[in-house]
N, C-alpha and C positions, 0 to 999 in steps of 0.2 A: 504494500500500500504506500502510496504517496503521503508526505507529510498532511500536508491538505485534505486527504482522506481520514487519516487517525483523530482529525479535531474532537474533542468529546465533552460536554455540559453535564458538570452534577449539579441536578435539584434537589438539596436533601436539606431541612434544618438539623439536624443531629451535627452538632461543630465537629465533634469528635469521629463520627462514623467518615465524613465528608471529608476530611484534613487528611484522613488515613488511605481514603480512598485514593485521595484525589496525589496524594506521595507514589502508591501502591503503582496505578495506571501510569502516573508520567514514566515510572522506574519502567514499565512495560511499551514505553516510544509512543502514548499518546500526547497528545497537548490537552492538556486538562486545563478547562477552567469552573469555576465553582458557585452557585448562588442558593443561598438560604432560602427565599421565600419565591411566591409563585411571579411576584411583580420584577423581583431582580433576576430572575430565573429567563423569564421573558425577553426581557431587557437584552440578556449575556447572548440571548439566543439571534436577535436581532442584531447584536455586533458579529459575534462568531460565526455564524451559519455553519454550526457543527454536524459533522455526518451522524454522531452519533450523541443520545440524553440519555442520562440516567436520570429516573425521575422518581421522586419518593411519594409513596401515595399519601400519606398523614403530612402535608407541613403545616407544624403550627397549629395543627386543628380544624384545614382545608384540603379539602379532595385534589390531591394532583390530579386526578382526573380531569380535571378541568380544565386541564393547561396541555394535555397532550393537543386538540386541536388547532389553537392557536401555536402551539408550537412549529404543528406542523403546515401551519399559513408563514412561519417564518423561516423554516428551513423543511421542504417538501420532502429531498430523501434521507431525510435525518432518522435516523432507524433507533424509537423509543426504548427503553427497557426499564419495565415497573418494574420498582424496587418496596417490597412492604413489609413489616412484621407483623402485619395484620392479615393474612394470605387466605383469601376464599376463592371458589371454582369461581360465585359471582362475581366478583372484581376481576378475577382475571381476563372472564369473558367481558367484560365492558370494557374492558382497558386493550383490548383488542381490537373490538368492534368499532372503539373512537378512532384506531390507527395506530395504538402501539406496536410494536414489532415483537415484544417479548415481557414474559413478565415473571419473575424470582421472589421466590418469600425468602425473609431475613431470617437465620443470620447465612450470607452467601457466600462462599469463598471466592480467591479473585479467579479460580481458573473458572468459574461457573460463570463469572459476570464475564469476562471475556469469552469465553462460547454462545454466551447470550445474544452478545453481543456481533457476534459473528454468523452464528448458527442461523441456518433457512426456517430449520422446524422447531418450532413449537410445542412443548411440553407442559400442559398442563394434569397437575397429580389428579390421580382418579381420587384418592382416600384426602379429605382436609384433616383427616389426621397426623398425616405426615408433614404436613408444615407446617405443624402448632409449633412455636416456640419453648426448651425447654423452661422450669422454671429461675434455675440459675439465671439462663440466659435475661430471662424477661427482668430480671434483678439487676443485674449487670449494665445491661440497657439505661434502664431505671437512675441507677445509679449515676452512669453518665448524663444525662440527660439532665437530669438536678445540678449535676456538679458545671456542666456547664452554663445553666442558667443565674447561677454562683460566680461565675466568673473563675474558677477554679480555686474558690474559698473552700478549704476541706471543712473548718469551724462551723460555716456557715451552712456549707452543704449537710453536715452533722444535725445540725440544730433543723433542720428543714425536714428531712428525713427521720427526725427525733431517735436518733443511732451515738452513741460514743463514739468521740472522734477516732479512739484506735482503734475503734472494732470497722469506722467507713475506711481508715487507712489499711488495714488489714485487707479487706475487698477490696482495694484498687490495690494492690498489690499481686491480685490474684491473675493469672493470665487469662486470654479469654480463647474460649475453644481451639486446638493447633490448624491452622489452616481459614479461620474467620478473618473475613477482614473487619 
């Protein structure tokens, strides 16, 4: 592929998920660029005209769903891939139907997101039990997600989470699944 073909948009608010990604993919010769909410997401997509979005279905408490359209009024073969921790057969089929190209329940490793990403066919799990999140994981998650909205106050993230601060340092210290990005 041509540089100009690897260009790639992540729509994700998770700072943390989205930082790691977005390290992960460049280390892998895409051009990453990166936007938090659906209005800058937008925006990046109208500068970039990325071949390729990762788009997160939950931002902030807003259906990415509703961005793959206009996404794709802003870059027509830009080849979507829903990204969710929320993973049902209905989302998946609608996130299709609107024009996504692919779609991954979280937590996804990167050789998954790069097959997604690549891949012709589409795999959607027959059992929605197979993409429940574990409960670690949904903690884990949890965890970051506070601690970013903390600004990376552990004190504060503590107090928030009503946890002992050694017991939240303890859990971030813990690694997360081998192979999760």
């Amino acid at each position: 592929m041509s540089e100009c073909a690897r260009r790639l948009l992540i729509i994700d608010d998770d700072e943390s998920f989205r930082s790691t990604l977005t390290r992960s993919l460049t280390r892998k010769g895409f051009i990453v660029s990166a936007a938090a909410t659906l209005e800058t997401g937008l925006d990046s997509c109208r500068q970039q005209k990325p071949e390729y979005i990762l788009l997160d279905l939950n931002l902030a408490g807003q259906s990415g769903l509703s961005l793959i359209k206009p996404l794709l009024e802003e870059a027509p073969n830009a080849r979507i891939v829903v990204l969710t921790g929320y993973a049902s057969i209905q989302t998946a089929v609608s996130a299709l139907k609107l024009g996504a190209y692919h779609y991954l329940p979280k937590p996804a490793n990167l050789v998954d997101i790069i097959k997604a990403l690549n891949d012709d066919a589409v795999e959607i799990p027959e059992n929605p039990e197979q993409s429940r999140l574990s409960i670690q994981h949904m903690e884990w998650e949890y965890i970051h997600r506070t601690l970013a909205e903390y600004d990376g106050n552990i004190a504060a993230t503590a107090r928030a989470l009503n946890m002992h601060r050694r017991t939240l340092q303890r859990k971030l210290r813990k690694k997360r699944a081998s192979g999760v990005v």
